[in-house]
N, C-alpha and C positions, 0 to 999 in steps of 0.2 A: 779571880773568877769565882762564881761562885757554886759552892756543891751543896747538894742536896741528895739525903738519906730517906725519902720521903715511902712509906710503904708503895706511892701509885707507881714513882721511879725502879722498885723494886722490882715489884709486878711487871711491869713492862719490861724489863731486861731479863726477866725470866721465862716472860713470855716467846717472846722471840731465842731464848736458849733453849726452851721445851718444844716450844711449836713447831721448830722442822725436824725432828724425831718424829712426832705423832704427826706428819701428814707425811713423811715418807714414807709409813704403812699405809698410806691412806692411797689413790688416785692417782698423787705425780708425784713423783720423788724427787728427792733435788738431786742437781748434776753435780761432779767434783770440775770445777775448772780447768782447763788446760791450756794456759794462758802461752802463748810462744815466742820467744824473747827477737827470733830472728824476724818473724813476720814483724815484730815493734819496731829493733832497730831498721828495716825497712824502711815503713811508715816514714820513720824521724830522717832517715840520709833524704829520702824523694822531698820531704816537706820544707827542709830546712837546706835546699840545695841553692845553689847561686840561682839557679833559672825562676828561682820562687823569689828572689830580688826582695828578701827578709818579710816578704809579706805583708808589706804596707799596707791598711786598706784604701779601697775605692783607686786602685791603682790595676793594671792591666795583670800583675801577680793575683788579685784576687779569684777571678774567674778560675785560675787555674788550680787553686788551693777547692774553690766551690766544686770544681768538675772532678777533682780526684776521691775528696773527701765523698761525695754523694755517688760513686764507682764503688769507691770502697763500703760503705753501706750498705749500699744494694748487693753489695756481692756477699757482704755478712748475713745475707735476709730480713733484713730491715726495711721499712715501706719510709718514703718522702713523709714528714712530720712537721712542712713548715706548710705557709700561705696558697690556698688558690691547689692543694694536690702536689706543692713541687716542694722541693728541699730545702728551702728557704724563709728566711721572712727579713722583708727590707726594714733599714735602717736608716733613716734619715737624719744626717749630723749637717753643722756647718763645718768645712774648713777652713785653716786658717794658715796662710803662708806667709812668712815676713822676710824680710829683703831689706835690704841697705839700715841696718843695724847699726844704730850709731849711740854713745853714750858720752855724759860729762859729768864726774862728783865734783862739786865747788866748796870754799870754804877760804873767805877772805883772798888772800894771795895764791893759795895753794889751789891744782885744781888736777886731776884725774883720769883721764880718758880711758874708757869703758870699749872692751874687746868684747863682742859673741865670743862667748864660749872658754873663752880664760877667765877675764876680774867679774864677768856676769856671764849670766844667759836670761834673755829677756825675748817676752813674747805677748801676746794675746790671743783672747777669746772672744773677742768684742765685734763684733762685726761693725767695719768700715772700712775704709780706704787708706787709711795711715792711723800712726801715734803721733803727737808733737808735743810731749811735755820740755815748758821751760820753766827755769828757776824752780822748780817743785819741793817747797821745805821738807825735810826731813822729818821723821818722828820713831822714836825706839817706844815701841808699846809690847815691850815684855813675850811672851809668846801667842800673843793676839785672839785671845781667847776673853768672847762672853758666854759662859754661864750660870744662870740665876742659878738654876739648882744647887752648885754648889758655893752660891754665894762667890762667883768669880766674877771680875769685868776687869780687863786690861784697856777700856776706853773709856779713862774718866778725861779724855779731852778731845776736843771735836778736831777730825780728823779729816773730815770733808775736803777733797782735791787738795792733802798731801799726800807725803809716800811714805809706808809707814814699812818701817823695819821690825823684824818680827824674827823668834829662836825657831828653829826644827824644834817638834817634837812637843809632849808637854811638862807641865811646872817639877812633874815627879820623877824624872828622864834622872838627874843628876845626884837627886836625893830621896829615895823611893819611901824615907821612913816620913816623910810629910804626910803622903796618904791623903792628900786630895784628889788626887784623880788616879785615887786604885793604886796607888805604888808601880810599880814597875812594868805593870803591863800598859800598852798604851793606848789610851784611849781617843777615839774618833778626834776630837780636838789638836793631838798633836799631828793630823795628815799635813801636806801640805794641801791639798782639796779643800780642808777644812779652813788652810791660812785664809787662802783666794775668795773662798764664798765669803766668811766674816767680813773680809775687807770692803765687799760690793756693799752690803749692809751694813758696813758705819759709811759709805760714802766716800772712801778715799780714792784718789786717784789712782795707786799704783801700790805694789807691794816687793819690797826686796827681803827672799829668806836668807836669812844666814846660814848658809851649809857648815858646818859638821860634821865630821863622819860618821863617830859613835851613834850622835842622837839620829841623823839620817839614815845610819845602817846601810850605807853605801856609799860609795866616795864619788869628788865632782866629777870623775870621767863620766860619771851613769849620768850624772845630771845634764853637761854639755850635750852629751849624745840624744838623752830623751826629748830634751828639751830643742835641740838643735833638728829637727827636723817639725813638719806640717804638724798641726796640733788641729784636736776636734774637739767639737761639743754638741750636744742634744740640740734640736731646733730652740729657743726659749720665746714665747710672747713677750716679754719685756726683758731682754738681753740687760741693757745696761741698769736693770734695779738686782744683777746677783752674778756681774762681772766688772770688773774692774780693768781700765785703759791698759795696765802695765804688769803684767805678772812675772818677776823675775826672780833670781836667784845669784846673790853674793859671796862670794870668797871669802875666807875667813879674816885672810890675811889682814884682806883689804878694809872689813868689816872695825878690824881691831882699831887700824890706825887712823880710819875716817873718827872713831871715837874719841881716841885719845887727842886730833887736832880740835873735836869738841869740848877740851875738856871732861873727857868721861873715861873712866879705866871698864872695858869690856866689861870684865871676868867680877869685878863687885857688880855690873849690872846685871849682868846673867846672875848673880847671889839674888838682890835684890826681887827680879822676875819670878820668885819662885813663891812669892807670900801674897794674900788678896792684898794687902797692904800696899802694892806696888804701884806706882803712881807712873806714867808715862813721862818721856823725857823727850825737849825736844832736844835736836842735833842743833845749838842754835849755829844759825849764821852757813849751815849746810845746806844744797840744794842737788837738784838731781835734773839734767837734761837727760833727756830719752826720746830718740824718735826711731821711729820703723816703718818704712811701708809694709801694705798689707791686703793681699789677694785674700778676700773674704769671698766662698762659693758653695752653694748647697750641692750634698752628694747623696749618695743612695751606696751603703754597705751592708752586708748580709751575715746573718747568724745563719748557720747549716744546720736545720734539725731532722734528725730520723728519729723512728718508730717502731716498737714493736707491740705490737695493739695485745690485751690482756683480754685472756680468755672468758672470765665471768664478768672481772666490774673495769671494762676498758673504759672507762669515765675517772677512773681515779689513779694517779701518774709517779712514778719515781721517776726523780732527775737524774742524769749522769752526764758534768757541766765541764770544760773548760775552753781557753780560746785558743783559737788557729791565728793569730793576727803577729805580729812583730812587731817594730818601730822602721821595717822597709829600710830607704836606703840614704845614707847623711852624709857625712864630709870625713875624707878619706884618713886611716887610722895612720900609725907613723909605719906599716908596711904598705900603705896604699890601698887596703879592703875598707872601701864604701860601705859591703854589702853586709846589715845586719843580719845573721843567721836566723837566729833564736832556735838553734837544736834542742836546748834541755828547755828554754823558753820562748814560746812552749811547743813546740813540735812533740818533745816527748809526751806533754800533755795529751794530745790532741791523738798522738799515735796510740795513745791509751783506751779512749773512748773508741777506734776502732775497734781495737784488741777487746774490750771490756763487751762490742756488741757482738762479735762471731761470737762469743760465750754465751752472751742470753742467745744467742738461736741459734747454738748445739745443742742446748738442751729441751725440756717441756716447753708449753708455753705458759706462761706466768699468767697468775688470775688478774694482776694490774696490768697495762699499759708500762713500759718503760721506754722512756725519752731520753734522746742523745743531742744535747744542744754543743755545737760547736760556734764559743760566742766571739763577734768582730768587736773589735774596742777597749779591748782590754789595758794593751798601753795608753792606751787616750784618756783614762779615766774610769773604767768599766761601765762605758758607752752602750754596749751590745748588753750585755746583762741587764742596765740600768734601763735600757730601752722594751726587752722582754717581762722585765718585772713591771713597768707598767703597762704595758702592753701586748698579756702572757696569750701566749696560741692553746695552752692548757689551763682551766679554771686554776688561780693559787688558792684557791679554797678545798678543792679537791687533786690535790700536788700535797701526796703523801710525805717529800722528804725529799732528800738530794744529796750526793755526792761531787767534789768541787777536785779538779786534778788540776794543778801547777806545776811545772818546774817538778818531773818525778824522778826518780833516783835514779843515776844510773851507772854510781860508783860503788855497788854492790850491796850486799846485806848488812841491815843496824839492828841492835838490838832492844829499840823501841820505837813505838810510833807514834808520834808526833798529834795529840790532838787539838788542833787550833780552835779556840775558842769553848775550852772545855768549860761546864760547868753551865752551859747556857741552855743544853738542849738532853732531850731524853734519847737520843742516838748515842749518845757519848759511854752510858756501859753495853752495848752489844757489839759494837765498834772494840771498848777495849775489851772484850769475853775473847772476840775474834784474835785479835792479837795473841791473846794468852795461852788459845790453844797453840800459836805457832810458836811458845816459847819467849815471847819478847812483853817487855813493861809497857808502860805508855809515859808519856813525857804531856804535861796538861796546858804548858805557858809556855811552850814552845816555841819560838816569834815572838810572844809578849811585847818586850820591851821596844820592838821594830815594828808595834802595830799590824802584824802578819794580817789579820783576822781583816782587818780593813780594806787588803791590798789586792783581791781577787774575788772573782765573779758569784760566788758564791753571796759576799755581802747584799746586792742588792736584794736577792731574794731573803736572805734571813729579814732584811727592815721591813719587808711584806708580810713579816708571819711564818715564812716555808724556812721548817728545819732542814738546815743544811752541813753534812760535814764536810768540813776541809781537811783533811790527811797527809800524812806525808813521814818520810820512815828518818828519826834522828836516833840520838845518843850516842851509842859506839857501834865505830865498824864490828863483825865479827868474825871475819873470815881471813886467813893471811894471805900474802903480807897486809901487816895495815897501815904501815910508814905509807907508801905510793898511795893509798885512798886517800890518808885524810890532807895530802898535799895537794891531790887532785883537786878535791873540793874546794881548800887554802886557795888555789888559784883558780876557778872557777870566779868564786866568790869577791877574789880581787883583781882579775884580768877581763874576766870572759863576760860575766854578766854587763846585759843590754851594751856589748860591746860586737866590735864584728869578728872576734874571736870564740864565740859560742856556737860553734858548729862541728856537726858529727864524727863521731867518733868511730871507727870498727869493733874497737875492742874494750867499748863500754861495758860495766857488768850489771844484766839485768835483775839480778836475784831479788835483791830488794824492793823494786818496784813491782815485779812478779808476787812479793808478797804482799805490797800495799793493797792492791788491785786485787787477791783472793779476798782480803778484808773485804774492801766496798760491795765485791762479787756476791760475797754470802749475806752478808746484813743486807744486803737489798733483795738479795733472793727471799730471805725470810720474810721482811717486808712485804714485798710481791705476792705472797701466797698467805696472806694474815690478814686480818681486818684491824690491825693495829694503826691506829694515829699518833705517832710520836709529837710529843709536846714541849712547850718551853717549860725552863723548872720554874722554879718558885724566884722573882728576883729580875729574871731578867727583862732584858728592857723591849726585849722583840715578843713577850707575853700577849699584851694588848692588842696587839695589830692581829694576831692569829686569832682570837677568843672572838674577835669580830662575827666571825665566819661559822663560830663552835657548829649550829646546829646542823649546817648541811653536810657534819661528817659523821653524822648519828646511823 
C-alpha cells in the first residue's frame, strides 16, 4: 500500500488532533462516549435469532430486521434518512434459484459425476429458465486475469463458449517477491467477482474456480453454503454481455486429477500461471456437462438509512456503514441447523451502528449531517452498497467520509487496530492518532493477502471517490487468559464463519469492539465539527473519481 509523508497529509492529521481542543472552548464541546456492551449484545442475540431465519433478503425475515432496526433509531433520536421521508430506499436485484443441479467431467473412458456442494457448487446470474451445457471443452487460463496496465492477459486464446478453469486469488498469492500485483496484498483481480465478470468479457460459457484454502482464505464449507443458497444481482440492461451461463467452484482434489488425466501436473501449472509469459492450456479431450434449472424473479430489498441532520452545514454527510443481511436459510449442517445466524456476521456490525447512533444523539448536535446506512446485499456481492453508490440518497460529492463495520470483535481487547486499506486515504493518521491514545499500534495490511479491502461495503463507495475506513481490532489479545480467545477466534474462523454455527453468545467480550467504535466515534466527531475534506493520497487509484467533484467542496 502505499504511504505518503506529504506536508498536506500532515496538516490534516493535525488538524483534526488540534481542532477538537479549540472548539471544545469554543460553542459545543465534544461528548466522551458511553458506548454499552449489554445494549450491543442485545442488538446481536434479537438480530441474529432463529425467528430472523439468518436474514435472507427479500424474504418475509426482512421486514422484521427493517421494522426493529428503524424502532431502534427512532428510539436513539435519529429521523428516517431513506426515500419518500421513510427509513428506507429500495433495492432492486434479480433473483436467482437453481434446482436439479446436475453435473458430468468427461475425458476419453473416464468420466465424473458432479455433486452440489461436494466435487462443485455451480450456479448462475443470468436470467433464464435453465442451464444445459453439453460437451463444453475445458480451458486452464491461469488466474484469469486481463490487465493491460500491468502488461497481463491470461487470454491469449479464444475462449468463446468454453469453460475456462481459473486459480483463487492472484499471480502474487504464492510468490509475493514477483511483485506484479503489489506482492502480497491482493489485489481486485484475484476476487472471485472479478473471476466471473472477466469471464462474461472474453465470452466464455462458464467458469470453474479452483478453491484452495490459503489463496481463498476460507475453506469449501463457506463456499458450498454461500454458494448453495438464492444468489442475486443488480437489474443489468445487457445481462448476458457481463454474466456468464455457469459460475461455479471446484475442489481441489478433484481439480488435480481431472489435470493429471489431461496430462498436466497441477502444481507446475499453478508455477507456470504466475509469469505474463503463461500461455493458456487446454484440458485436451476434457469436457464439462452442467445443467440447472432456474427460477430467475425481480425483487425489491432495502437498505435502512437514519439521520441525524447537522446543525450548520446539514448538506454535507459522514457515513457510518454496515449490512444487516446474512445468506438466510440453506441445507441442513451435520447437527441439522438450516438457519444461518450471522451473529458476529454481521449482526455485531449492524448492532454497532445502533450503538454508534444513541452516541451521536447524547451528545451536541454535530455541525454535519451524520448518516447511518444499514446496507441489504452484502453476501450477494455488495448489492446494497453497490446500489447506493450509484444511486446515493446523499450527494457523494458532498459525503465528507465514512466508517465501514464487519464482523466486529467480540472476543475482547487487541493490542492494534487493524487499518484496511491503509495508505490510500487521509483518514488513515487520525484514525491511527486515536488508537494511540488508547495504547494500541495499528496493523496497515491487515486482510491484505485475503483481499479484505475488496470484501465489504465500504468498497463501493471508496470506487466513487468517498473516503472510507474499514476498521477492525487485530494483533494480540491483551487481557487474560488468552489461550480461550485466540481458540475462540481459531474456531470462529474455521467452524462458525457463513456457517449456521455463528450465533450469539452471552458471554462474548465487548472491550474491544467498545474500543474500535470510540475510534470511528471520535474521528467522525471531529470531522462533523471541521470544514475538513479528507483526501486520497498521492498514488492511489480512487484519486481521480473524487478530484471529479473538487470544486463543490470549496
Amino acid at each position: 500500500m502505499r504511504i505518503s509523508s506529504s506536508v498536506a497529509v500532515l496538516a490534516f492529521a493535525a488538524a483534526l488532533a488540534g481542532g477538537a481542543a479549540a472548539q471544545a472552548q469554543t460553542a459545543q464541546a465534544q461528548t466522551a462516549p458511553a458506548f454499552d456492551a449489554a445494549r450491543i449484545s442485545e442488538d446481536i442475540r434479537v438480530l441474529s435469532d432463529d425467528s430472523f431465519e439468518g436474514r435472507g433478503i427479500a424474504t418475509p425475515a426482512e421486514q422484521k430486521v427493517i421494522d426493529y432496526l428503524s424502532r431502534q433509531y427512532a428510539a436513539a433520536g435519529f429521523a428516517p434518512g431513506g426515500e419518500n421521508g421513510g427509513w428506507t430506499q429500495a433495492v432492486g436485484l434479480n433473483r436467482f434459484t437453481v434446482s436439479n443441479v446436475s453435473g458430468q467431467l468427461k475425458l476419453g473412458d473416464w468420466s465424473q459425476s458432479l455433486t452440489q456442494g461436494q466435487e462443485v457448487t455451480m450456479t448462475t446470474r443470468l436470467p433464464s429458465n435453465g442451464v444445459d451445457l453439453k460437451d463444453a471443452p475445458l480451458v486452464f487460463v491461469g488466474y484469469g486475469i486481463s490487465a493491460p496496465e500491468r502488461q497481463w492477459n491470461d487470454f491469449k486464446t479464444d475462449v468463446r463458449g468454453k469453460v475456462i478453469v481459473v486459480l483463487v486469488n492472484d499471480a502474487d498469492f504464492e510468490d509475493p517477491s514477483l511483485n506484479t500485483f503489489g506482492g502480497e496484498a491482493m489485489t481486485y483481480y484475484g476476487r472471485w467477482t472479478y473471476k466471473f465478470e472477466e469471464a462474461a468479457r472474453q465470452g466464455a460459457a462458464g467458469v470453474l474456480i479452483v478453491h484452495e484454502t490459503k489463496p481463498a482464505s476460507y475453506g469449501w464449507t463457506t463456499v458450498a453454503n454461500s454458494w448453495g443458497v438464492p444468489q442475486f444481482d443488480i437489474v443489468r440492461a445487457d445481462p448476458s454481455a457481463e454474466r456468464v451461463a455457469m459460475e461455479g467452484w471446484i475442489q481441489r482434489d478433484l481439480a488435480v486429477d481431472l489435470f493429471r488425466r489431461a496430462g498436466l501436473d497441477f502444481e507446475q501449472e499453478k508455477i507456470k500461471a504466475r509469469s505474463r509469459d503463461f500461455q493458456p492450456v487446454e484440458l485436451k479431450g476434457a469436457t464439462l456437462d452442467a445443467r440447472m434449472d432456474v427460477k430467475s424473479e425481480r425483487i425489491v430489498t432495502h437498505n435502512v438509512v437514519a439521520k441525524l441532520e447537522g446543525s450548520t452545514h446539514p448538506d454535507e454527510t459522514i457515513l457510518y456503514t454496515g449490512h444487516w443481511d446474512h445468506i438466510g436459510m440453506g441445507e441442513p449442517d451435520a447437527n441439522g441447523d438450516r438457519i444461518f445466524n450471522g451473529a458476529i456476521d454481521n449482526a455485531s456490525g449492524t448492532a454497532a451502528l445502533l450503538e454508534m447512533s444513541r452516541q451521536w444523539s447524547a451528545g451536541p448536535r454535530p455541525e454535519r449531517t451524520i448518516v447511518m446506512i444499514s446496507f441489504t446485499g452484502e453476501e450477494s456481492g455488495l448489492l446494497g452498497s453497490e446500489f447506493y453508490a450509484a444511486n446515493p440518497l446523499y450527494p457523494l460529492e458532498k459525503t465528507v467520509g465514512g466508517f465501514n463495520i464487519d464482523s466486529a470483535a467480540v472476543f475482547g481487547r487487541m493490542n492494534k487496530l487493524g487499518v484496511t486499506g491503509y495508505g490510500h486515504s487521509e483518514l488513515d493518521e487520525p484514525v491511527i492518532a486515536a488508537a494511540a491514545a488508547q495504547g494500541r499500534g495499528f496493523v496497515g495490511d491487515a486482510g491484505a493477502a485475503a483481499g479484505i479491502y475488496f470484501r465489504s461495503d465500504h468498497f463501493p463507495l471508496a470506487k466513487k471517490g468517498v473516503p472510507m475506513a474499514y476498521l477492525s481490532s487485530t494483533g494480540e489479545f491483551v487481557d487474560a487468559p488468552i489461550e480461550p480467545r485466540l481458540a475462540r477466534a481459531a474456531d470462529y474462523r474455521a467452524n462458525r464463519y457463513h456457517q449456521a454455527a455463528d450465533e450469539w453468545e452471552a458471554d462474548w467480550d465487548y472491550s474491544g469492539m467498545l474500543q474500535d467504535l470510540d475510534v470511528m466515534f471520535k474521528v467522525g466527531q471531529d470531522l462533523a465539527n471541521s470544514r475538513t475534506w479528507p483526501e486520497w493520497k498521492s498514488g492511489s487509484e480512487f484519486g481521480p473519481e473524487r478530484a471529479k467533484s473538487a470544486a463543490q467542496r470549496r
